[in-house]
N, C-alpha and C positions, 0 to 999 in steps of 0.2 A: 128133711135134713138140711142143715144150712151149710153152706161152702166155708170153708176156712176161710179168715180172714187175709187180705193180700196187702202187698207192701204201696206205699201211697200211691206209686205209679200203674199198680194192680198187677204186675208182671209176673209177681212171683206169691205164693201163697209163703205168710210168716211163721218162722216156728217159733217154738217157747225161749224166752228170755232165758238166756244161759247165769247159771247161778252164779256166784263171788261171795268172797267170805267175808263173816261180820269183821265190821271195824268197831274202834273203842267207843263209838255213843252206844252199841250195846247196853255198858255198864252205867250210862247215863240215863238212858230212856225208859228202858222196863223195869227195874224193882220199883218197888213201892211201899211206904212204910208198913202194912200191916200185913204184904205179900207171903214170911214166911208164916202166918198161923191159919190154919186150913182152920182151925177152932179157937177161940176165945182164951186167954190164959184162965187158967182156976175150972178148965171144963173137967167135970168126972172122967176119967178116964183118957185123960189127956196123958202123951207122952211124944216127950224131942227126939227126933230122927238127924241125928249130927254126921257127917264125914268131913272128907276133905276131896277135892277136885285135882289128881296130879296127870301131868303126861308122862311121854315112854321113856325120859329119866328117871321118872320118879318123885319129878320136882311139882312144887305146888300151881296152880291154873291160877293166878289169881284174878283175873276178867271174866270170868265162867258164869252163869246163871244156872240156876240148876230149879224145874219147875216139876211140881209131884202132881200126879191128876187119880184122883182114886173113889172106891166106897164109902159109903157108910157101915159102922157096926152090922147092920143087917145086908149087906150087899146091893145094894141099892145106889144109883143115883138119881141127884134132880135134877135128872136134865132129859128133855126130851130124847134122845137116842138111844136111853136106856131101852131095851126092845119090850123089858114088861113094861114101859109105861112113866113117866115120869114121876115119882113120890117126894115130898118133903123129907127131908131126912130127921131121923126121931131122937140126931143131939142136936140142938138147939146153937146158932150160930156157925153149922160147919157149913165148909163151903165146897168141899171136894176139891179146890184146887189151892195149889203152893206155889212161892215162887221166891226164891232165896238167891244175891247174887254171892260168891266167894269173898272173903277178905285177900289179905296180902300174905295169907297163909293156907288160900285155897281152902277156905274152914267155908261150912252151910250148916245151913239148923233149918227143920220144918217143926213144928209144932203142931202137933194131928193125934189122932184115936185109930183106933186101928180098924182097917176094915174088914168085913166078915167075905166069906168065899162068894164066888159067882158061877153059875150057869156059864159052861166053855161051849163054845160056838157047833162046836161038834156033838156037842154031851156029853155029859160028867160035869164033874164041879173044877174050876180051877181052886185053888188056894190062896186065901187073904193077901194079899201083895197091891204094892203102889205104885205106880204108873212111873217113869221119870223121864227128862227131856232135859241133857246139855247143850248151852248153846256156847261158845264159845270162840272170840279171837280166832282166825286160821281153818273155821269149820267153815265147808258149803252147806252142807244140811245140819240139824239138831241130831245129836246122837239119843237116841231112844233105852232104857235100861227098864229093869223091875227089881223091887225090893219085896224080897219074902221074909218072912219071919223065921226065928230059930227057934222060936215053941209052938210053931205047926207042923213038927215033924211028918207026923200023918196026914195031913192034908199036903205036904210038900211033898212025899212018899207018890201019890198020887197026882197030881196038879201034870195037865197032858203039854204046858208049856216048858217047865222042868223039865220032862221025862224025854222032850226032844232035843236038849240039849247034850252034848257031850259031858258024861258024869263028871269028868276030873275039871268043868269048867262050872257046873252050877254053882259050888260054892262063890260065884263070881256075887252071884244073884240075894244071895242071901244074908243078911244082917246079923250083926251080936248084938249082944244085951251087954248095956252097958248105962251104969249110972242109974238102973229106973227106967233107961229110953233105949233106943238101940246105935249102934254104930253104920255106917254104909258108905265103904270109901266107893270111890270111881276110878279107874287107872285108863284112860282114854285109850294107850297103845303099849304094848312092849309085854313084859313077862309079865303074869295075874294081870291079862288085860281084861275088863267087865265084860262080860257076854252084853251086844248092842245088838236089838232088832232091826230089820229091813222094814220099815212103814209107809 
């Protein structure tokens, strides 16, 4: 076991850098042009996940990044910590991850496929849903959300991370259908505020 590290003089053992909130190179340094398409445009089965980013007025985030981490159609990722095993994913060009920052209207778009249920940590199945991660002006940590579907009734019915949340707040979590694609605002604080995970 090794000693904690100590301050130059060695006197005192240091603790963890105390956190501070992003400033605006935020909105400078991390998007990237092709950050929001998790999949290629023209993919079979491609559909846009659009909202908008507001805080506890109501009013629009517009410095906001907003970054989606999710499955494949078969529930599956490529990435080694998937725990069966890393696989290629079987659409062609997806990448599992998004990263969209807000306009001056607090609007985001991801462009993605949807992905299929997963093995819950506990057992049972969760329910097709997409990972999400605000960062934003004024945050110390990234606020953490998930986006469910509104045509997985049954599988949302069942999904063990839904069913621990307070009923009158899951619809925080859950998407419309809209356009062809679906809708998924974020409301950072105040009344219809998004249910946010502890990670």
């Amino acid at each position: 076991m090794t000693a904690p590290p100590t301050s130059p003089s060695g006197s005192r053992p240091l603790g963890l850098t105390p956190s501070q909130t992003v400033g605006p190179f935020l909105h400078l340094g991390l998007p990237w042009a092709d950050g929001p398409y998790v999949v290629p445009e023209g993919t079979p089965g491609a559909v846009w996940i659009r909202g908008t980013v507001v805080d506890g007025a109501g009013e629009p985030v517009p410095d906001a990044i907003v970054e989606t981490w999710q499955a494949d159609p078969d529930g599956r990722f490529a990435h080694p910590d998937d725990p069966r095993g890393a696989r290629q994913p079987t659409v062609e060009g997806f990448r599992g991850f998004g990263r969209c920052p807000t306009d001056a209207q607090g609007r985001f778009e991801i462009l993605t496929v949807k992905p299929g249920p997963l093995p819950a940590p506990e057992g049972g199945v969760e329910a097709p849903h997409v990972n999400v991660s605000v960062l934003a002006r004024g945050l110390l940590d990234r606020l953490v959300t998930r986006i469910y579907f509104p045509d997985e009734a049954e599988a949302n019915a069942a999904d063990p991370v839904l069913n621990a949340i307070e009923e009158s707040r899951r619809g925080t979590l859950i998407a419309r259908a809209e356009d062809g694609g679906y809708r998924f605002d974020i409301r950072m604080q105040g009344e219809n505020e998004s249910v946010f995970f502890a990670v």
